[in-house]
C-alpha positions in Angstrom: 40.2 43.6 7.8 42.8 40.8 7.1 46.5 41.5 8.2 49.4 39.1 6.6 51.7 38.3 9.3 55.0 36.0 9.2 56.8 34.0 12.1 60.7 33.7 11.9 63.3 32.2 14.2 65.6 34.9 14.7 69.9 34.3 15.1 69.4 30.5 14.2 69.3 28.7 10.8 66.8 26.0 11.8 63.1 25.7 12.8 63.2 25.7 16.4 65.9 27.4 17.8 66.9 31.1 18.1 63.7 33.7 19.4 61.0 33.3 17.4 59.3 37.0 16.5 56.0 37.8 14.7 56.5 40.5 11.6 53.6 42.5 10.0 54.1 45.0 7.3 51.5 47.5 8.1 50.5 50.2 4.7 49.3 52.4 7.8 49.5 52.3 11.5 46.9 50.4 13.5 45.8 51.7 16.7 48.1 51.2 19.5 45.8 49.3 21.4 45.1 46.4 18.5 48.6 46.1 18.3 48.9 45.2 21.7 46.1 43.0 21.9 47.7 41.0 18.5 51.0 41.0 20.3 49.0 39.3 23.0 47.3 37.3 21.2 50.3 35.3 19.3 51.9 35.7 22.8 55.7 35.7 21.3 58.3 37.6 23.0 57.9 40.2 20.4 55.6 41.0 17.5 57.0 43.9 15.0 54.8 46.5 12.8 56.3 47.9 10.1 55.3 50.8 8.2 57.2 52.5 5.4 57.9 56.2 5.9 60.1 58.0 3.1 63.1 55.3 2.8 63.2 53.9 5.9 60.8 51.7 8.0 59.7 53.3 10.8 59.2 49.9 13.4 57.7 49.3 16.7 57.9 46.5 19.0 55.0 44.9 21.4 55.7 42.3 23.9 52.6 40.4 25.1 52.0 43.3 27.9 53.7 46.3 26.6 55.6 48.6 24.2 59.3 48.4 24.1 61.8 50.8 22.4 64.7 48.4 21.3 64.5 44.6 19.7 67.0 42.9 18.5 65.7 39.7 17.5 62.4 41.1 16.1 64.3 43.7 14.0 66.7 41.0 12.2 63.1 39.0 11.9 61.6 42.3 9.9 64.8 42.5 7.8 64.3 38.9 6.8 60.6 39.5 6.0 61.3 42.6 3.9 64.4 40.7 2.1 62.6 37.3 1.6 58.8 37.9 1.5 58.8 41.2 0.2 61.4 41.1 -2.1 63.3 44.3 -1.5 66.9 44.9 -2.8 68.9 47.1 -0.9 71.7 46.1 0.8 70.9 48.0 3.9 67.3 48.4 5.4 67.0 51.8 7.2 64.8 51.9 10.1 63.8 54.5 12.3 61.9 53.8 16.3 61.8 55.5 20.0 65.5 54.6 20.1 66.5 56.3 17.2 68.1 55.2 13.5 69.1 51.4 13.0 69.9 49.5 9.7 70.2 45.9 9.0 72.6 44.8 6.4 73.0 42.0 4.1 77.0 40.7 4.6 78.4 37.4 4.0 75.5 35.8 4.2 74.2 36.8 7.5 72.4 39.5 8.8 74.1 42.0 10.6 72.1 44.9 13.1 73.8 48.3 13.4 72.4 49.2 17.0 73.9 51.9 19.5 76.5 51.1 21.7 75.2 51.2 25.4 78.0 51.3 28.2 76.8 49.8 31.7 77.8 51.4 34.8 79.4 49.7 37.6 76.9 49.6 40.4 78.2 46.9 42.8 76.7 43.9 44.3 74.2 43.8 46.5 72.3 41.0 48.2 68.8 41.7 47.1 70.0 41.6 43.7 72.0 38.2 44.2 69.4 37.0 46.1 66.8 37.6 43.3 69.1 35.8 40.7 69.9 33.0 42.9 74.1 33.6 42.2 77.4 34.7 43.3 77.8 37.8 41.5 81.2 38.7 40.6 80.0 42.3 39.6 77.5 44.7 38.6 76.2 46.9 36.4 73.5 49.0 35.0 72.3 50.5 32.1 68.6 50.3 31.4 68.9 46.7 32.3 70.9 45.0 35.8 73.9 43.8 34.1 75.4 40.9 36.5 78.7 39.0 35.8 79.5 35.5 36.9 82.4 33.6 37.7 82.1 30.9 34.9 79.2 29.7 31.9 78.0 26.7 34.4 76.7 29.6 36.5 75.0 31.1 33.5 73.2 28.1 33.1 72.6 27.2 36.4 71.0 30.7 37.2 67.4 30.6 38.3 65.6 33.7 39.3 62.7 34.1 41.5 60.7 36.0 39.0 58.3 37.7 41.6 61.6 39.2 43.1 63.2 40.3 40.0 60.3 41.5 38.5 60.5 43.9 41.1 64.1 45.2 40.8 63.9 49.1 38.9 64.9 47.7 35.8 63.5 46.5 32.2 65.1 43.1 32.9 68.4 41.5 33.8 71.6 39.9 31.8 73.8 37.9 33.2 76.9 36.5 31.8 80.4 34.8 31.9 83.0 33.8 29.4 82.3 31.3 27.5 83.7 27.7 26.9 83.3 27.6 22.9 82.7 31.6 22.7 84.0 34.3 24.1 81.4 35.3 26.2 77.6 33.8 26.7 74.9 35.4 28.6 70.9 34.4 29.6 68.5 38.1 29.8 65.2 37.3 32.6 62.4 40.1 32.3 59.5 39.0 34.3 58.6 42.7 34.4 57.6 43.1 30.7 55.9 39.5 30.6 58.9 37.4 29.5 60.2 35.3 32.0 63.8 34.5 29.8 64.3 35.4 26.7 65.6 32.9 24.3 67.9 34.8 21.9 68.0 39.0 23.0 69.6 41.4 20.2 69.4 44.8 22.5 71.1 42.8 25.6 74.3 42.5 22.9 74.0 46.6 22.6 75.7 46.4 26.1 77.8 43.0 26.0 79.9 44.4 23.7 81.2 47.1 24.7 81.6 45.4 28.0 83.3 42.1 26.8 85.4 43.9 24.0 87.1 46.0 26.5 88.0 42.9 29.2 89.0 40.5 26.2 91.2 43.0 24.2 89.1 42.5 21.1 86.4 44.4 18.7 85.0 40.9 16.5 83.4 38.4 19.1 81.3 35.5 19.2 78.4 35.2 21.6 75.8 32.1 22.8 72.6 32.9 24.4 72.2 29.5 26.7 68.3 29.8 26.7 66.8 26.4 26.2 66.3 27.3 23.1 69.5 28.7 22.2 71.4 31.1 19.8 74.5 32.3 18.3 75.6 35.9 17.7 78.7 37.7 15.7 79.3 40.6 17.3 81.6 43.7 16.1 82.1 46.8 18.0 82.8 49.7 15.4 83.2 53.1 17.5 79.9 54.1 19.3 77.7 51.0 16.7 77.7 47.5 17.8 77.1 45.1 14.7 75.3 42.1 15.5 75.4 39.6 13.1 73.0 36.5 12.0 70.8 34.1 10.5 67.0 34.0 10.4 64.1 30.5 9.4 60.7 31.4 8.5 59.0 28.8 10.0 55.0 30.5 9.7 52.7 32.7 7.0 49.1 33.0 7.5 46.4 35.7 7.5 44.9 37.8 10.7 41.0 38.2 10.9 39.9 41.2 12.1 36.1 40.7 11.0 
């Protein structure tokens, strides 16, 4: 069996930059375990399957050690496959996963996700958890990720976890953020605990940013930075209970998968 896969840099419109993400439009599910192993095996943040079910694409994400319900980066990557590769027309790509119905729409030249709004929870600050970022927190929060503010973007980039320690902490991963200098907020997202030590560019971090950032800045359109080595840029709307995140996408790989 040979399987046609394709390798774009997601939120950046350059080789190089942004999160790279591996896409594969599957004509049928593979077995969950071969999809793991070829997640593993190109050893990206994410890799994407794709499989057409009545007019949406039902998608599923594989880091290199596990299943995860929500990608950001990897779904704007599939929208750019289906669009440039495969040639389809709509406007808006429907697609259904473990975290229910997303679209990704072509506007103004950019990509933009429709994701679900996700509103963190104040938790407070504690000392293991600043001790396992290696900051000052100014506060916390918690959603399905540890949500941490800081007191400025030099502390964003200055931030360095221990990874053994925060891959501990009882959550997918960690954000942390500040206001930006040049944007109005920028953020870095650590998740030893799923295999990815930082993230460069995280599209489900955002689903939570939002909200969060929108309500302290008095505004619903924002711009964001992810200060991963790396890098990216992200336009960011809130629009009721949706976030739309909005950007670009470089293929920057084709080839074939042998199976034997």
């Amino acid at each position: 069996m040979q399987l046609e896969f394709h390798q774009v840099d997601a939120f950046s419109d350059r080789p190089f930059s942004g999160n790279p993400a591996m896409v594969y439009r599957l004509d049928a599910w593979l077995a969950d375990d071969l999809m793991q192993k070829i997640a593993a095996e190109h050893n990206l943040a994410e890799t994407a399957f794709l499989v057409r079910e009545g007019q949406a694409w039902h998608i599923r994400w594989f880091t290199p050690t596990t299943e995860v319900p929500l990608c950001g980066h990897a779904t704007l990557a599939s929208a750019y496959v289906l669009y440039e590769i495969y040639k389809e027309t709509a406007e808006r790509l429907d697609f259904t996963c473990k975290s229910g119905p997303l679209s990704v729409s072509r506007e103004g030249g950019r990509l933009w996700l429709d994701f679900p709004a996700i509103e963190a929870v104040e938790k407070g600050v504690t000392v293991e958890i600043e001790r396992a970022l290696n900051v000052q927190a100014v506060d916390v929060l918690s959603s399905n990720e540890l949500f941490v503010v800081l007191e400025s973007e030099q502390a964003v980039l200055d931030c360095t976890p221990d990874m053994v320690a925060l891959a501990k902490l009882p959550w997918l991963g960690a954000i942390v953020t500040a206001r930006g200098n040049q944007h109005d907020f920028v953020s870095r997202y650590f998740a030893p605990a799923i295999g990815i030590n930082e993230d460069p560019v995280t599209g489900s971090t955002h689903c939570s940013l939002i909200p969060y950032w929108s309500k302290r800045l008095g505004k619903s359109s924002l711009t964001a930075c992810q200060r991963s080595a790396r890098g990216g840029e992200l336009f960011c709307r809130l629009e009721g209970e949706r976030v739309k995140i909005g950007g670009n996408a470089t293929l920057v790989a084709s080839g074939t998968l042998m199976l034997g």
